[in-house]
N, C-alpha and C positions, 0 to 999 in steps of 0.2 A: 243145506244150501239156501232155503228158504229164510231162515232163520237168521243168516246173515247177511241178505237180502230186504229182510224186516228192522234188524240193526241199523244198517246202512241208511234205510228211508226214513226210520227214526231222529238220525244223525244229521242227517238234510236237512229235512223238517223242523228240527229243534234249530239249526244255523239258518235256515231261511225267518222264520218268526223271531227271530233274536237280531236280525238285521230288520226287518220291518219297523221293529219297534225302536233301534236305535236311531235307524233314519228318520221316522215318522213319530218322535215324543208329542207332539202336538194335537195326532190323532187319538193317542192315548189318553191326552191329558184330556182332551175334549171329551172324551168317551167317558172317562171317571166320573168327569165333574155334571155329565149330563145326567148320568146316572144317580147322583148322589142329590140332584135336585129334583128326579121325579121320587127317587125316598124321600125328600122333607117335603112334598107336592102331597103324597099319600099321608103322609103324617099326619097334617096341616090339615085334609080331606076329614082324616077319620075323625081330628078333635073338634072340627066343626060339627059336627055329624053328634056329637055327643052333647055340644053345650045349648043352650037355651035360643030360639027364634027371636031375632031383634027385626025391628020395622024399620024399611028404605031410608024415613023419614031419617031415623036415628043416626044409620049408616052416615047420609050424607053431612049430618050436620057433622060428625067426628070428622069425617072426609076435609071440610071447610075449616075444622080448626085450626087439624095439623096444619092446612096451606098458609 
């Protein structure tokens, strides 16, 4: 009895989050993509973290170029 009962709320379960997310793509989609930028945020962290110390001065003048 229980067993079928576990079935059952499996079944639910899986029909209620498969309706959430077809209603709410956007929540999804926002949720991916937020994700995928705090992966390339660490990325981005760790290779700075690796490469050589440059001075404000430096920074800013590249800063001025691009503009």
């Amino acid at each position: 009895m229980i067993a079928v009962e576990e079935r059952r709320l499996k079944g639910l379960l899986k029909n209620a989050v498969a309706e959430v997310l077809e209603e709410h793509r956007d929540l999804l989609r926002d949720a991916v993509r937020e994700s995928l930028e705090d992966v390339a945020m660490v990325r981005a962290i760790q290779l700075g973290e690796k490469s050589p110390l440059t001075s404000r001065k430096k920074i800013f003048q590249r800063l001025e170029r691009a503009v």
